[in-house]
C-alpha positions as CSV (number, residue, x, y, z in Angstrom):
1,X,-81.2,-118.2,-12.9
2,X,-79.0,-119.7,-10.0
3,X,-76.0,-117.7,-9.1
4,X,-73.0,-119.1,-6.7
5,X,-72.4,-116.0,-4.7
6,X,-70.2,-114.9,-2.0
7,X,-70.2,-113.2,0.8
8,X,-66.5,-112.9,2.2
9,X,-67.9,-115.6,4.5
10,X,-69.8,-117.8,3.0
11,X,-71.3,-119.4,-0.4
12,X,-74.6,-119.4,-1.5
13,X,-76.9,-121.0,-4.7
14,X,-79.1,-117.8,-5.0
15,X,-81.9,-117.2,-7.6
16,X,-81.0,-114.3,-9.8
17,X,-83.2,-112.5,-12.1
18,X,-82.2,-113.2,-16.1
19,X,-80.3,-110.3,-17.1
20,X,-81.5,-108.5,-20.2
21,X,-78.8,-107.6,-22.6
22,X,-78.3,-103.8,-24.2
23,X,-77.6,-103.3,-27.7
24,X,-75.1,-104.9,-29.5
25,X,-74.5,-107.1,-26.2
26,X,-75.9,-111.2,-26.1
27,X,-77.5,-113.3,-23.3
28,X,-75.5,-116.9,-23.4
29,X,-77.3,-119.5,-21.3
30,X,-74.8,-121.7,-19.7
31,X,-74.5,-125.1,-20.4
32,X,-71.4,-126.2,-18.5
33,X,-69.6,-123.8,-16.1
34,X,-66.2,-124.7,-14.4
35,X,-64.7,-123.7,-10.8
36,X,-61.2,-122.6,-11.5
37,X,-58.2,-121.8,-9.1
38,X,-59.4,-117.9,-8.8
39,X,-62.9,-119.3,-7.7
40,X,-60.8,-120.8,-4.8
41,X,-58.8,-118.8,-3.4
42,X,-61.2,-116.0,-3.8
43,X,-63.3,-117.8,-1.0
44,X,-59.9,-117.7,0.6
45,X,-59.8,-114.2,0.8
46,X,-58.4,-113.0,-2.1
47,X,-59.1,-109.3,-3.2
48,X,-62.4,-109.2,-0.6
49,X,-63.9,-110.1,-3.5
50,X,-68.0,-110.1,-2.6
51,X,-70.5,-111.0,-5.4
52,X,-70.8,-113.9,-8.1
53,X,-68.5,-116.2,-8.9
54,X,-67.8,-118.0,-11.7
55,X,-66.2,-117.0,-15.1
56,X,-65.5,-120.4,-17.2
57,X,-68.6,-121.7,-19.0
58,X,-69.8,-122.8,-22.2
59,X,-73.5,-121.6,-23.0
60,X,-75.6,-120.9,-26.3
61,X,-76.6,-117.7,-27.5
62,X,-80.7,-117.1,-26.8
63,X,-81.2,-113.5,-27.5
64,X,-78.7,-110.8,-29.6
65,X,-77.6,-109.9,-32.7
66,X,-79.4,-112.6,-35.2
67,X,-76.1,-114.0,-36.6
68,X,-75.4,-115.1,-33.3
69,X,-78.6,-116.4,-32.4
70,X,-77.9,-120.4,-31.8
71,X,-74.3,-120.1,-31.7
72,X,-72.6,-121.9,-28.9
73,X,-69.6,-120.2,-26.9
């Protein structure tokens, strides 16, 4: 999957490997995902935050409990 990391210096579209979900957890595939005001002044330097941003989406369940198997979030 692509990822929108950062560094504390600069962003990056990096491939990711999918992550596989434990019990009683669900992978959601991401349809939409949204840059919010966090997103932004993190790559301002808020926190030192280093890793993967991005928080707001809306995705489908693909793997997980069956009743949630489809189910959009």
């Amino acid at each position: 999957m692509k990822a929108l990391c950062w560094d504390g210096t600069a962003l990056r579209l990096e491939e990711r490997p999918w992550p596989e979900p434990g019990p009683d957890e669900a992978l959601v595939r991401p349809i939409l995902a949204g840059v919010c005001n966090t997103d932004l002044e993190i790559v301002r330097g808020y926190l030192g935050f280093r890793g993967v941003l991005g928080h707001e989406l809306v995705g489908r369940v693909e793997q997980g409990p069956a009743e949630w198997l489809g189910a959009a979030w």
